[in-house]
C-alpha positions in Angstrom: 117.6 108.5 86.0 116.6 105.6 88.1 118.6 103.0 88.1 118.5 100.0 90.6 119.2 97.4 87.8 120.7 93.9 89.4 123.3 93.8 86.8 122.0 90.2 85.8 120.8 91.8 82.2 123.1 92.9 80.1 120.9 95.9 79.7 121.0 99.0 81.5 117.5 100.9 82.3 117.2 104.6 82.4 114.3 104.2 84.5 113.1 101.3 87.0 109.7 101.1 88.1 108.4 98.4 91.5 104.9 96.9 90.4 104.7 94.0 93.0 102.5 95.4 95.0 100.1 96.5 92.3 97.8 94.0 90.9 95.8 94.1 87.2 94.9 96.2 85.7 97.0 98.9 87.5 100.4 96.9 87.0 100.3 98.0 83.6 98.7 101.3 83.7 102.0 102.3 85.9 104.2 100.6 83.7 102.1 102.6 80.6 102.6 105.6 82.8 106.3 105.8 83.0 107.1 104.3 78.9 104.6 107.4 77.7 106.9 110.1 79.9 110.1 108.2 78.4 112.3 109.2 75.1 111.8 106.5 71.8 115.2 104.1 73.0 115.1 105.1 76.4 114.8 101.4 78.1 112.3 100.8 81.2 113.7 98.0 84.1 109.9 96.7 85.9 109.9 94.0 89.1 107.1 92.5 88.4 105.4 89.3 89.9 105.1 85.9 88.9 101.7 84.9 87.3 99.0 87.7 85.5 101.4 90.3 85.5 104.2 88.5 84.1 101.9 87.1 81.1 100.3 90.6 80.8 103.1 93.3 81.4 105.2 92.4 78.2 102.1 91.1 76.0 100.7 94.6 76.4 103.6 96.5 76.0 104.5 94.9 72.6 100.9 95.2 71.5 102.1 99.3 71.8 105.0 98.5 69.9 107.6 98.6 72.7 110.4 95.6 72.4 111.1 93.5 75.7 115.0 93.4 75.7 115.1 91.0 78.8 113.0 88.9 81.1 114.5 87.2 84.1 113.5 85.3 88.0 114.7 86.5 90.8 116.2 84.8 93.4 113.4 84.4 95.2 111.7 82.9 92.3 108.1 84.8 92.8 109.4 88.3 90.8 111.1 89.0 87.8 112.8 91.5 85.8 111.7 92.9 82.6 113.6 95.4 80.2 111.4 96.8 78.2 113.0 99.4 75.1 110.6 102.5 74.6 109.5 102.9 71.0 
């Protein structure tokens, strides 16, 4: 397990994954990556960038019938969080 959740989300991930500096198409081909190696309930943590990612990251992952638990700014307000459940 890999777990560097900020404890903001009540969630916690079994896995975490750092897109920000990836940018589309590959942001979500790593985060499609790690939800395929992943058990059905297992949950996904993803720092992600403001902007295309953001918009694309969660649309794409519900479109394969994964559920975004949480989605949050950073401090720095250019990244976010996103908790993504696997299905």
């Amino acid at each position: 397990m890999n777990n560097q959740s900020s404890n903001k989300s009540k969630f916690i991930s079994d896995f975490f994954i750092d897109i920000t500096t990836d940018t589309c198409p590959m942001t979500f081909v790593k985060t499609k990556i790690q939800l395929e190696k992943m058990q059905s309930g297992q949950i996904l943590e993803v720092l992600l960038n403001h902007g295309e990612p953001l918009k694309n990251v969660p649309l794409s992952a519900v479109e394969l019938g994964h559920i975004i638990l949480d989605q949050y700014a950073q401090e720095d307000g250019k990244t976010y969080r996103l908790f993504i459940r696997c299905a």
